[in-house]
C-alpha positions in Angstrom: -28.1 -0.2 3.1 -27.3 -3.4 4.9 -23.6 -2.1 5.6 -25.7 0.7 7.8 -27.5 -1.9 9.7 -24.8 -4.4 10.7 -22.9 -1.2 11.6 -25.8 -0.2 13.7 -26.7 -4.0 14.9 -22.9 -3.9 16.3 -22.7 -0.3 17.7 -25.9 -0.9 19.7 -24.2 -4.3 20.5 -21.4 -2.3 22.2 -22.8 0.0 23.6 -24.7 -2.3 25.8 -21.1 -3.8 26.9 -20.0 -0.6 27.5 -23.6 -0.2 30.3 -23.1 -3.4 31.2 -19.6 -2.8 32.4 -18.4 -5.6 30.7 -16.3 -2.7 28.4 -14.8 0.4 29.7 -16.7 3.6 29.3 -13.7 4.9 26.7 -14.4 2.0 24.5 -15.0 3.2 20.7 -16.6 1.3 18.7 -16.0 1.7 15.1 -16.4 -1.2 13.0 -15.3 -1.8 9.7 -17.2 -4.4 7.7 -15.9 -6.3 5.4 -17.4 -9.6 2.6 -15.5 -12.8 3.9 -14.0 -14.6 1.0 -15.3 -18.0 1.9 -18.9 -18.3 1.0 -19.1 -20.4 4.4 -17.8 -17.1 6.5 -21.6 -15.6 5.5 -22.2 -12.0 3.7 -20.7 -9.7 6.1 -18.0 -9.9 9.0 -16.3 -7.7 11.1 -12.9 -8.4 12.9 -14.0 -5.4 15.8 -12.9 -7.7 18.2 -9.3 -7.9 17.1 -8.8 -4.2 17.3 -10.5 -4.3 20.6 -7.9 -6.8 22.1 -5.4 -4.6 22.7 -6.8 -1.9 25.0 -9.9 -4.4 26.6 -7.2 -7.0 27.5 -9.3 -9.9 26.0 -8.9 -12.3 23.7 -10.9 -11.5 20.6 -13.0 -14.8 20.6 -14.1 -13.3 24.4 -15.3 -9.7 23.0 -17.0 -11.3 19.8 -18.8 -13.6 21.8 -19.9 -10.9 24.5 -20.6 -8.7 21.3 -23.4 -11.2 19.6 -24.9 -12.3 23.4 -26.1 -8.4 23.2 -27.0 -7.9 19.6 -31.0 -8.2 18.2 -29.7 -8.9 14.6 -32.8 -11.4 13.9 -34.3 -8.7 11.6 -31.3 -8.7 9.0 -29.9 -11.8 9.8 -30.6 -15.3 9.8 -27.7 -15.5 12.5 -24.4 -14.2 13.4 -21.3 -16.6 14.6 -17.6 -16.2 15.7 -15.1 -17.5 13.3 -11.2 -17.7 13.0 -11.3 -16.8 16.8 -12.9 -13.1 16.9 -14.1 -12.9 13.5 -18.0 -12.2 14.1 -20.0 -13.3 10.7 -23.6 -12.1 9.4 -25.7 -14.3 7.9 -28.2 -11.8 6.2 -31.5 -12.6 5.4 -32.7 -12.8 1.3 -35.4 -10.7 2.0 -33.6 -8.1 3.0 -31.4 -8.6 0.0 -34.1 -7.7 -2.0 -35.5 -4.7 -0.2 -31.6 -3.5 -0.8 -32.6 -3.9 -4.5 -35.2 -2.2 -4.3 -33.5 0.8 -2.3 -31.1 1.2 -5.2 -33.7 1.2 -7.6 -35.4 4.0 -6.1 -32.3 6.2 -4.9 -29.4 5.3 -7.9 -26.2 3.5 -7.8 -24.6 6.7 -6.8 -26.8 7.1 -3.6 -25.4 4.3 -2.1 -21.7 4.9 -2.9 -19.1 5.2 0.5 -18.1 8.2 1.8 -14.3 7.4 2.7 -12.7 10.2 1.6 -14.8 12.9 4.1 -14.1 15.7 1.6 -10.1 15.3 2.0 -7.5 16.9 -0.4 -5.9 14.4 -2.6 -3.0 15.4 -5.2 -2.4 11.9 -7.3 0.6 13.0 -9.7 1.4 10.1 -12.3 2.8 9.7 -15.4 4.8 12.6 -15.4 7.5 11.2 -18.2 10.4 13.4 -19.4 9.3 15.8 -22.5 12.5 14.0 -24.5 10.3 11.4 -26.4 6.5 10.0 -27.0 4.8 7.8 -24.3 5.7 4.4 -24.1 3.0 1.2 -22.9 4.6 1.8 -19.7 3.5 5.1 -19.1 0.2 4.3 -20.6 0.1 2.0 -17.9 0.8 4.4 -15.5 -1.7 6.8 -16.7 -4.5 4.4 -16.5 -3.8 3.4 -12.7 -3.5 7.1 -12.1 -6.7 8.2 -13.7 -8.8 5.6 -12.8 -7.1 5.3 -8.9 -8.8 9.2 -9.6 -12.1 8.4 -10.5 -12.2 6.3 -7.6 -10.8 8.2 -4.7 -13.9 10.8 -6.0 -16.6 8.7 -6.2 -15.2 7.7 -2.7 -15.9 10.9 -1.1 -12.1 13.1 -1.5 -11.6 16.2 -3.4 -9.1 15.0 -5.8 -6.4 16.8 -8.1 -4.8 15.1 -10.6 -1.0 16.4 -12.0 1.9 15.8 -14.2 5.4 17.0 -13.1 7.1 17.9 -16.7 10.9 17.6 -15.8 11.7 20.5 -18.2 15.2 21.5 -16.9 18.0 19.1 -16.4 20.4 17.1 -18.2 18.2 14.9 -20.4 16.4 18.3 -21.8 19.9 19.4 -23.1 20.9 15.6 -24.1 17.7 16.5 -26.3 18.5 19.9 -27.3 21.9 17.9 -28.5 20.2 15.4 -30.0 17.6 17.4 -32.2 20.8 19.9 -32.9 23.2 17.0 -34.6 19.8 16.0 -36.0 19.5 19.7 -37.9 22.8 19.3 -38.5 22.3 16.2 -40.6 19.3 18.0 -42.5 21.4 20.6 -43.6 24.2 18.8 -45.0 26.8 18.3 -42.5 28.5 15.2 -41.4 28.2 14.6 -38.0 29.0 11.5 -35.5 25.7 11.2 -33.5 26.3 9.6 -29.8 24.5 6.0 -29.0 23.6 7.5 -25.6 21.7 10.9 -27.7 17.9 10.0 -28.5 17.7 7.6 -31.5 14.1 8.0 -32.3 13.1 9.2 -35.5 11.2 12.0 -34.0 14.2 13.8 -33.3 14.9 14.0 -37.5 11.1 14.8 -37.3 11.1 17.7 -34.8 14.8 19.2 -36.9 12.9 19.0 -39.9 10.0 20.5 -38.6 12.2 23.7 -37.5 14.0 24.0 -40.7 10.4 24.0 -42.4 9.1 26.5 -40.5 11.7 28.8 -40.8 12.9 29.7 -37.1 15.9 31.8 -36.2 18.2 29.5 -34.5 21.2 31.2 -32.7 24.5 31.2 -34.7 26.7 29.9 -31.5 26.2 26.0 -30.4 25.5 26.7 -26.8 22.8 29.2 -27.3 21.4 26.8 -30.2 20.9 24.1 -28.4 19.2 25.8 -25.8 16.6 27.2 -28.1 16.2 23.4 -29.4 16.1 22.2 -25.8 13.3 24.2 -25.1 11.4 24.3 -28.7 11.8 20.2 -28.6 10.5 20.0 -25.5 7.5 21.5 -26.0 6.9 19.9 -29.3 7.1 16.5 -27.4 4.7 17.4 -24.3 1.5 18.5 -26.7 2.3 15.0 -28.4 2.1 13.1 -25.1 -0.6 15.8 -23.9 -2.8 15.0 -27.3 -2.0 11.2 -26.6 -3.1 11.2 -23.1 -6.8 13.1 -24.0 -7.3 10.0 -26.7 -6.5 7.8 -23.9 -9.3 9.5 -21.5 -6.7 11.2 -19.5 -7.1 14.8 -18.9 -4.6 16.5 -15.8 -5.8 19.4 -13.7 -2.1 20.7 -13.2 1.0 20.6 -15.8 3.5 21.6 -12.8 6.3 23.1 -14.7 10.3 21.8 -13.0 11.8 24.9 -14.3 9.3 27.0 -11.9 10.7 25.7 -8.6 14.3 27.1 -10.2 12.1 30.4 -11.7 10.3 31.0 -8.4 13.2 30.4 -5.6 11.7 27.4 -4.3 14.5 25.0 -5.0 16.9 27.3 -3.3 13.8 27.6 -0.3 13.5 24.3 0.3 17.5 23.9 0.8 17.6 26.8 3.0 15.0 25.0 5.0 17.2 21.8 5.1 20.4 23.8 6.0 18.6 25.6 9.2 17.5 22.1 10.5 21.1 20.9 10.5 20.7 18.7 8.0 23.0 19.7 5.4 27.2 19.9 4.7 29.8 21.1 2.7 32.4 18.5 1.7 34.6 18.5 -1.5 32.7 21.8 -2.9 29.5 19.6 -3.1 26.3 20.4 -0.7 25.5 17.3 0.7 22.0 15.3 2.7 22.7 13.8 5.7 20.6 10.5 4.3 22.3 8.3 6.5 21.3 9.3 9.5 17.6 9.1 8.2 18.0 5.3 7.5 19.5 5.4 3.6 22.7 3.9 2.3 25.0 6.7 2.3 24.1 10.9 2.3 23.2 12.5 -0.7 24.2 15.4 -3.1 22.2 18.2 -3.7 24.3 20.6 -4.8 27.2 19.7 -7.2 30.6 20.9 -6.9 30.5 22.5 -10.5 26.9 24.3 -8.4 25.1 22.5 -10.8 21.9 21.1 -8.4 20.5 17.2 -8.6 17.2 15.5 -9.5 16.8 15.5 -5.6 17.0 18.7 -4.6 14.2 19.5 -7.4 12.4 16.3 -6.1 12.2 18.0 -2.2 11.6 21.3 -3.5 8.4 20.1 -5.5 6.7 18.0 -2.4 7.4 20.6 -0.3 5.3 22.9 -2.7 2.6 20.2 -3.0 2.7 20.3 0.9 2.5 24.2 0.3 -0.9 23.9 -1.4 -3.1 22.2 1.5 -3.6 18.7 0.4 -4.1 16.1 3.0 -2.8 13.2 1.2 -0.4 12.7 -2.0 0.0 10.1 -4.1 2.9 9.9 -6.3 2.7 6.9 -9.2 6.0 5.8 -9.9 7.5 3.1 -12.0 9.1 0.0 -10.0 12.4 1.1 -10.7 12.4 4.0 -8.8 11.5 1.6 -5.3 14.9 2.6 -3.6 13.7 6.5 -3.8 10.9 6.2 -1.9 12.4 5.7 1.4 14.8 8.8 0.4 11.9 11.2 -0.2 9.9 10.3 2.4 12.9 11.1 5.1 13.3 14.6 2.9 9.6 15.1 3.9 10.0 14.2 7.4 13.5 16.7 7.3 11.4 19.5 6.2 8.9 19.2 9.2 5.9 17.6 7.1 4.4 14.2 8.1 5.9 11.8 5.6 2.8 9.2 6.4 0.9 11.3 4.3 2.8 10.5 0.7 1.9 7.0 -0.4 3.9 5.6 -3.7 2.4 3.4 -5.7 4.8 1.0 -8.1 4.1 0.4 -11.5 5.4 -2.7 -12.8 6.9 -2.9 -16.4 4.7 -4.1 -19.6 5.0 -6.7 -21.5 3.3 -6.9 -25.0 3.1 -10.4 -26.4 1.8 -10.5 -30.0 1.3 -14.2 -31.2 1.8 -15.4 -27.9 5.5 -14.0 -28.3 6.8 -10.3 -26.7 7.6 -7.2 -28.6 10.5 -5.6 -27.9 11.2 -2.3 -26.0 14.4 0.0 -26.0 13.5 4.0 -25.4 16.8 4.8 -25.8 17.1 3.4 -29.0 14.1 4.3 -30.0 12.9 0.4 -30.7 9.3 0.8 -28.3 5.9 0.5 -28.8 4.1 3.6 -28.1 0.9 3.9 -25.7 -0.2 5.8 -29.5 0.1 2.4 -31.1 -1.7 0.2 -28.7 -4.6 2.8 -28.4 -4.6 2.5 -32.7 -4.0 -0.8 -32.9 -6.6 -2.2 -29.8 -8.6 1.1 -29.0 -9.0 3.2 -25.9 -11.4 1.1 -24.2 -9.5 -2.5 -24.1 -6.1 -0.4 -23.7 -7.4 1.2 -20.6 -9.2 -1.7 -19.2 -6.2 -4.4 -19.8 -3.8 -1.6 -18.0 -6.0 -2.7 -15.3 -6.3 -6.7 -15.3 -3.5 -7.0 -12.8 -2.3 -5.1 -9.4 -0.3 -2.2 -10.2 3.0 -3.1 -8.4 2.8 -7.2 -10.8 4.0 -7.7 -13.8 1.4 -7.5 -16.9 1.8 -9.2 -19.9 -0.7 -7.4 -22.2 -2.1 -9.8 -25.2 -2.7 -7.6 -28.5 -4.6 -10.2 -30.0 -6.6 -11.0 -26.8 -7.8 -7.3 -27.0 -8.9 -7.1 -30.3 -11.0 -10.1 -30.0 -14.7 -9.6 -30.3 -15.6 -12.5 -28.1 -16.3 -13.3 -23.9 -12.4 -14.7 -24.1 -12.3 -10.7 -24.2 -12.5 -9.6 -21.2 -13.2 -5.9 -21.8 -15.5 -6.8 -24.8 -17.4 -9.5 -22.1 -18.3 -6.6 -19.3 -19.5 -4.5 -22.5 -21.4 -6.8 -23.9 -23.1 -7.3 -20.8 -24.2 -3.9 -20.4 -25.6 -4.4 -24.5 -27.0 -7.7 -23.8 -29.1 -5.8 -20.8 -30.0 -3.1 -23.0 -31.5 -5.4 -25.8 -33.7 -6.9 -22.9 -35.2 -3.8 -22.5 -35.7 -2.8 -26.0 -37.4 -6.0 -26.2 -39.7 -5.4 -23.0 -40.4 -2.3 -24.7 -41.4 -3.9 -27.5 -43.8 -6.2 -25.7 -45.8 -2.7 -23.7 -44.1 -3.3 -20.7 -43.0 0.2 -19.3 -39.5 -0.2 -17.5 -40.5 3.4 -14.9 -42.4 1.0 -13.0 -39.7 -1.0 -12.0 -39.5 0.7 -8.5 -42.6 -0.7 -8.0 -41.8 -4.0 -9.0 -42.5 -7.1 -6.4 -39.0 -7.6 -5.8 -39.9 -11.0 -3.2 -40.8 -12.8 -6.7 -37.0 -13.2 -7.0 -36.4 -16.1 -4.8 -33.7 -18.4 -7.3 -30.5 -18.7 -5.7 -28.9 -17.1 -8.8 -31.0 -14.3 -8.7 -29.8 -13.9 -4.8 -26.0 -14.2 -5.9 -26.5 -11.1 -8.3 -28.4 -8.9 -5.6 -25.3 -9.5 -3.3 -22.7 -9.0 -6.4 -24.7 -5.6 -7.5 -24.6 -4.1 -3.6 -21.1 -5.5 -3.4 -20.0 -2.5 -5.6 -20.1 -0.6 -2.4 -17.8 -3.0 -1.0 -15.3 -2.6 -4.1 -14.9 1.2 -4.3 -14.7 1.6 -0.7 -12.1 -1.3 -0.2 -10.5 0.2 -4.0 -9.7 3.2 -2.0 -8.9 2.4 0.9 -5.7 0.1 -0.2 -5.4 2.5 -3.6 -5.9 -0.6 -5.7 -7.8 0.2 -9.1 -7.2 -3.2 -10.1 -10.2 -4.4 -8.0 -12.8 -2.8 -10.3 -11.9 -4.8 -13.4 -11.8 -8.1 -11.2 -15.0 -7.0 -10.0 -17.1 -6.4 -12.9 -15.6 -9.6 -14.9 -17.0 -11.7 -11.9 -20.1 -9.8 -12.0 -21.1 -10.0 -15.6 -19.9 -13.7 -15.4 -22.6 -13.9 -12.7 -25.1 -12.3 -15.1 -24.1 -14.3 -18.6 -24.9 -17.7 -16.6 -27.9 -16.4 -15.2 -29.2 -14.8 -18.7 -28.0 -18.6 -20.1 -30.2 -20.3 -17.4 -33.5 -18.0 -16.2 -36.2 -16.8 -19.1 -36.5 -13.1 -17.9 -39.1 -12.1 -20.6 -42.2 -14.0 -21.6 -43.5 -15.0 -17.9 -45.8 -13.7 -15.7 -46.0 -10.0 -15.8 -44.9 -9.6 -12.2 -42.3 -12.0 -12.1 -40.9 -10.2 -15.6 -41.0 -7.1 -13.9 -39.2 -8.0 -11.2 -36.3 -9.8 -13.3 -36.3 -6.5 -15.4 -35.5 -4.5 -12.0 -33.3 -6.7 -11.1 -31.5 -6.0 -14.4 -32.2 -2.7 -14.1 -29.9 -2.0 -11.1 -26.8 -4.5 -12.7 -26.6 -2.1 -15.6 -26.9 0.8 -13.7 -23.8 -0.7 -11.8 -21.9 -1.7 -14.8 -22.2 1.6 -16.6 -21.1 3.4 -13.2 -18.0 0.6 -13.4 -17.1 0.9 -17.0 -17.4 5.1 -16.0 -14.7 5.1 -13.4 -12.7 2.5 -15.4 -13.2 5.3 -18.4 -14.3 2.5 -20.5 -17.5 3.2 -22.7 -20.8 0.9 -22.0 -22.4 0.4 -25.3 -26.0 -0.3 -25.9 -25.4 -2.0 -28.8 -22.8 -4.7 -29.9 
């Protein structure tokens, strides 16, 4: 692809520097290309030079320069220039736009995809919402970035995992044991005072009632009782989120069980580690983190006095296992609230003797439903939220997933009910869909007329000389651009932007250019052209886990 030969244009390039002697022998050269965002800036550029400052001891506008005096580019490119001192832009021929076309044509979308990832391990773990109540639009948020971030990272090249970390001991399961207890309480007749800070919802009544019907043995003494609720509860509630997650697209390799790290010994391993590197003390009966010396506020519990251990001490023990199991890189999806922890665990990783560089967080910013132009409220605790279950019923998987989407992960969204349920381009999933349908019905009519779409490999692809039909060439390869960029920074969000400017590109070219009813070449060649946008929209709408009708 043209990536390929700019990268090979500019590793010949330096190479001849490096005979010349005009860059040291030890001089890699390893470009990464980029699209400028200024039209002006050309197709391609590469900011080589900058990263070459340092160790050449040249300015950048000295290498780029020495860098295009040695480069025979005039077979891609109608020219290549120095911008923003030590940019270096390509200017890339049309023809060899369209042999690009034609390249995808003949090899599929997929054959042209990047190869970033080299195979690495990646565990993404996200969502991962306490078993005490139904999912929230927050955590369907979540579980959109997550999977899609997913689909992403593998058509990038890594071997990813996907996993959700059921917090299954700990307070809040026995503040639900509690809860569903004084719930089957109620049921059977008793008056009881029920706490504002137990769960309020009404599947607590739903899950005591469901126990009563089904006739189980609770234990006669409270303590006991509530355990068997605890855990009973708890697993009622995770096969509700679990079914809600598989309507929503999202299936995990790994449930990774908290009360296993306790089960196994690998809470008590991981603090064992902690206390033979020194970082550990005893004050006031309590174990405590020497945090402060790692950069935090103050040090940190992990053991109670009443030997009762924290949220962090389950938190170190579970990275350490993830650590355990050979993956180069984990991703932890977390929601913005928790940004204070991040520099706690990653100095817990660093404690343990693992390279902390190799967790990245990614923030998820809150939701905010607007339905009439006005919000709907949200309150878990007292069981006043909207439910990722009642978006998906109310707007469908498919504009649910895609809105998730419509903004960076780490920004506030404000998700419009009545926007996604509109059957109309102000739609935004319903106008990338209807793209992919409005391609389709082109094809059905070409069919109609005898003309067989197989030959479109074969198609005279220099017939497409209109500017527009240039702007979707470069918009079709710049998929590459998007997925290899997407995971690179971890940003999901760049797919949705992408396809909505892509299919805009398409709509006003559809509105504009007659692509049936001309001369049979020139038809053949639009259909081809065609051809490879759907091909690129359907792979789109596949990693966005968004269906690409045929017909609308």
């Amino acid at each position: 692809m043209i990536r390929k030969k700019i990268a090979a244009i500019i590793k010949e390039a330096g190479d001849r520097c490096v005979q010349k002697g005009i860059f040291p022998p030890e001089t890699e050269i390893k470009p990464i290309i980029e699209i400028p965002k200024e039209l002006e800036h050309g197709d391609y550029s590469t900011n080589l030079a900058f990263s070459l400052a340092r160790s050449l001891r040249q300015s950048p506008e000295v290498i780029a320069k020495a860098l295009i005096e040695r480069m025979d580019f005039e077979d891609v490119c109608t020219k290549v220039d120095v911008a923003a001192k030590g940019f270096v832009n390509f200017h890339v021929r049309d023809e060899v736009y369209r042999s690009a076309l034609k390249d995808v044509v003949k090899q599929g979308v997929e054959s042209f995809l990047p190869d970033v990832g080299e195979g690495r391990r990646v565990l993404i773990e996200f969502v991962s919402s306490n078993p005490t109540g139904p999912l929230h639009v927050g955590h369907g948020r979540g579980a959109a970035v997550g999977d899609v971030l997913a689909n992403l990272l593998r058509k990038a090249g890594f071997d990813v995992v996907t996993e959700y970390y059921v917090n299954d001991a700990g307070r809040q399961i026995e503040t639900l044991g509690r809860s569903v207890y004084l719930r089957w309480k109620e049921i059977r007749g008793e008056n009881v005072e029920y706490p504002e800070n137990f769960y309020q919802g009404a599947y607590i009544r739903e899950i005591a009632g469901r126990m009563i019907a089904e006739g189980l043995p609770i234990p006669e003494e409270e303590p006991e009782a509530v355990r068997f609720m605890a855990r009973y509860a708890a697993e009622v509630v995770l096969v509700g989120i679990q079914k809600d997650l598989e309507d929503f697209g999202v299936r995990f390799d790994n449930y990774y069980h908290e009360r296993t790290l306790f089960e196994e010994g690998h809470v008590d391993g991981a603090i064992e580690i902690l206390r033979k590197a020194g970082y550990l003390y005893e004050q006031e009966g309590a174990l405590w983190f020497k945090m402060a010396e790692k950069g935090d506020e103050k040090d940190r519990v992990i053991i109670k006095s009443d030997g009762e251990k924290t949220y962090f001490a389950s938190d170190i023990a579970y990275h350490s296992q993830k650590f355990a199991r050979k993956f180069d890189i984990l991703i932890d999806i977390w929601g913005s609230d928790h940004h204070g922890y991040i520099p706690r665990l990653k100095a817990s990783i660093e404690a343990l003797g693992e390279d902390k560089e190799r967790l990245k967080v990614i923030l998820i910013q809150f939701v905010t439903l607007l339905r009439e132009g006005k919000p709907v409220g949200m309150s878990t605790r007292a069981g006043q939220f909207t439910t990722l279950r009642e978006v998906m019923d109310e707007v469908g998987k498919d504009a649910a997933r895609f809105f998730f989407l419509m903004r960076k992960s780490d920004a506030h969204l404000e998700f419009d009910l009545d926007l996604a349920k509109k059957t109309s381009n102000e739609n935004p999933v319903y106008y990338v869909q209807y793209a992919h349908a409005r391609i389709e019905s082109i094809f059905r009519l070409a069919r109609e007329e005898g003309i067989d779409l197989a030959e479109g490999s074969e198609a005279d692809v220099s017939l497409l000389v209109l500017p527009e039909e240039t702007e979707l060439i470069k918009g079709i390869l710049r998929f590459y651009t998007v997925i290899e960029g997407g995971a690179r920074s971890l940003e999901p969000h760049r797919l949705t932007f992408y396809l909505v400017e892509l299919v805009g590109s398409f709509h006003s070219y559809y509105n504009k250019v007659r692509v049936l009813k001309n001369e049979v070449s020139l038809t053949k060649a639009r259909l081809t052209l065609l051809y490879a946008l759907q091909q690129v929209i359907r792979s789109g709408l596949e990693i966005v886990g968004v269906s690409a009708p045929d017909r609308m």
